[in-house]
C-alpha positions as CSV (number, residue, x, y, z in Angstrom):
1,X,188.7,110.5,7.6
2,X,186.3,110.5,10.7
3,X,186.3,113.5,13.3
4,X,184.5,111.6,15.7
5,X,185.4,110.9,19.3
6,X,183.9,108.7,21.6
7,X,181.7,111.4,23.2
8,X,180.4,111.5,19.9
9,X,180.0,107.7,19.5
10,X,178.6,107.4,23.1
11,X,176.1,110.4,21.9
12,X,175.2,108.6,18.8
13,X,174.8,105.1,20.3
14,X,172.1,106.8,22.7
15,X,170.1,108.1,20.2
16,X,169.8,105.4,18.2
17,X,168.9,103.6,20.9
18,X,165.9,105.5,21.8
19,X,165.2,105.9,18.1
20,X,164.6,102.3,17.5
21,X,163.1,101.6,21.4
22,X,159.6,103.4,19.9
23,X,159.0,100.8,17.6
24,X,161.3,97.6,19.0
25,X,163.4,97.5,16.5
26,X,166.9,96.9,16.1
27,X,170.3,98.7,14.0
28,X,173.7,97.7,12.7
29,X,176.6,100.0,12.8
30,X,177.6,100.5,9.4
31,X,182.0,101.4,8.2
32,X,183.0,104.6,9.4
33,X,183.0,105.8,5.7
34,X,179.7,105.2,5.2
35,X,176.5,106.3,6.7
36,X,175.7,105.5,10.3
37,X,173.0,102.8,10.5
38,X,170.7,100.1,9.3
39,X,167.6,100.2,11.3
40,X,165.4,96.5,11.3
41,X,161.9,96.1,12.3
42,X,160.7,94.2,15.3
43,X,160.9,90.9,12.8
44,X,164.6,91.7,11.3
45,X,163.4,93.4,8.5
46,X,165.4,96.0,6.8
47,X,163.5,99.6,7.0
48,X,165.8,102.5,6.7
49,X,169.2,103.7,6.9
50,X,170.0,106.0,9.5
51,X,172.1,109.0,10.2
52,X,173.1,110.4,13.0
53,X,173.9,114.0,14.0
54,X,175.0,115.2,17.2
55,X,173.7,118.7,18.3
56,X,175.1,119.7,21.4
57,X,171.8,121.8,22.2
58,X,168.7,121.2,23.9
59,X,165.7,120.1,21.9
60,X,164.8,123.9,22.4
61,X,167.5,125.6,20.7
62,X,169.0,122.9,18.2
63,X,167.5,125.1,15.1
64,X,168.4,125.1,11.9
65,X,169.6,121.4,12.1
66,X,172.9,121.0,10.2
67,X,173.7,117.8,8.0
68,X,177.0,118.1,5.9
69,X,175.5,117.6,2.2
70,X,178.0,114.6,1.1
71,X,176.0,112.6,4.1
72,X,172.6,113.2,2.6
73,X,173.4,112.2,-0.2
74,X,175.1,109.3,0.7
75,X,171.6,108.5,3.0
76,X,169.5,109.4,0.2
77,X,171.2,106.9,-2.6
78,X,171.0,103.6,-0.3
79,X,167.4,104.2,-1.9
80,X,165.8,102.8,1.2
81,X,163.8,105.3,3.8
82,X,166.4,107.9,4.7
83,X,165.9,108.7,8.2
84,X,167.8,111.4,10.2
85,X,168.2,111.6,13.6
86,X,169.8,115.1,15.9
87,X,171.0,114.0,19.0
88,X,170.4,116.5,21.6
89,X,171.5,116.8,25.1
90,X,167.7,116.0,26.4
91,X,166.6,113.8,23.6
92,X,166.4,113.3,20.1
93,X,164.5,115.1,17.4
94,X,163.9,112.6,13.7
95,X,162.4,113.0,10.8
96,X,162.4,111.0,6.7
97,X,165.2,113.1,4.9
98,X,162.6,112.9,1.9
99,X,159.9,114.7,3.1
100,X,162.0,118.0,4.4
101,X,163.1,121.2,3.3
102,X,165.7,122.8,3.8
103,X,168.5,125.5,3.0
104,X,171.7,124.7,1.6
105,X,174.7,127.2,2.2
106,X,178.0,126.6,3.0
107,X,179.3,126.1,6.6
108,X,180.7,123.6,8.6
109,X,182.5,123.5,12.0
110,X,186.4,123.2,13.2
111,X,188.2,120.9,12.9
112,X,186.5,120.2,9.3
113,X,187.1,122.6,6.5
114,X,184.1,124.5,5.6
115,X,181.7,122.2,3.1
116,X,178.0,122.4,1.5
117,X,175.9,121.8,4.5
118,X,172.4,121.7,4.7
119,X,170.2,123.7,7.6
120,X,166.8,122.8,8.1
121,X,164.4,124.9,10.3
122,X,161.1,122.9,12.7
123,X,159.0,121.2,10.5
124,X,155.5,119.1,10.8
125,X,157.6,116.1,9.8
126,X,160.1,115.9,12.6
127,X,159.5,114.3,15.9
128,X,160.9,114.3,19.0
129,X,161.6,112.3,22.0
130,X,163.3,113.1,25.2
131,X,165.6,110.9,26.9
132,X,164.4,109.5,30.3
């Protein structure tokens, strides 16, 4: 079952976008079921698997960073870099799932029920971009 409405998509399309613009590479929409995205290199190469968030908050004020925990660990078992990516209203902040920390508690937002989520506060690992 999928909450997401094409605001969302539209959202998510953007960031990936950027996301794979800093290194020209390229991504696949994966099933709605599944995670988000494959993400290829410049050459076609497979690198990661991507997903995307949408944090309807500036760059600023988007902490903790939510993830709902069933998505992580869907991420984290495709065994490949897991990378995931917040879309924010002025750009996007990313970071490899593996190398953060982070709380886990539950929570969730309407029209889900609540679920394990995890929060992560700013960390070295994340990066950001702004959209131009």
């Amino acid at each position: 079952m999928t909450f997401e409405t094409e605001a969302d998509l539209q959202r998510e399309k953007k960031a990936i976008e950027l996301f794979v613009s800093i290194f020209s590479g390229s991504y696949l929409k994966l099933d709605p079921n599944d995670i988000d995205y494959k993400v290829f290199d410049k050459d076609k190469n497979l690198i990661a698997y991507a997903e995307v968030r949408g944090r309807i908050r500036s760059i600023r004020d988007a902490y903790p960073l939510p993830i709902a925990a069933r998505k992580l660990v869907k991420l984290i078992d495709k065994r490949i870099v897991p990378i995931l990516i917040w879309a924010c209203d002025d750009g996007i902040i990313y970071a490899k799932a593996n190398q953060l920390k982070g709380e886990i508690k539950w929570g969730g937002n309407p029209p889900r029920d609540s679920e394990l989520m995890v929060y992560y506060d700013k960390q070295k690992t994340m990066r950001y971009v702004r959209y131009v």
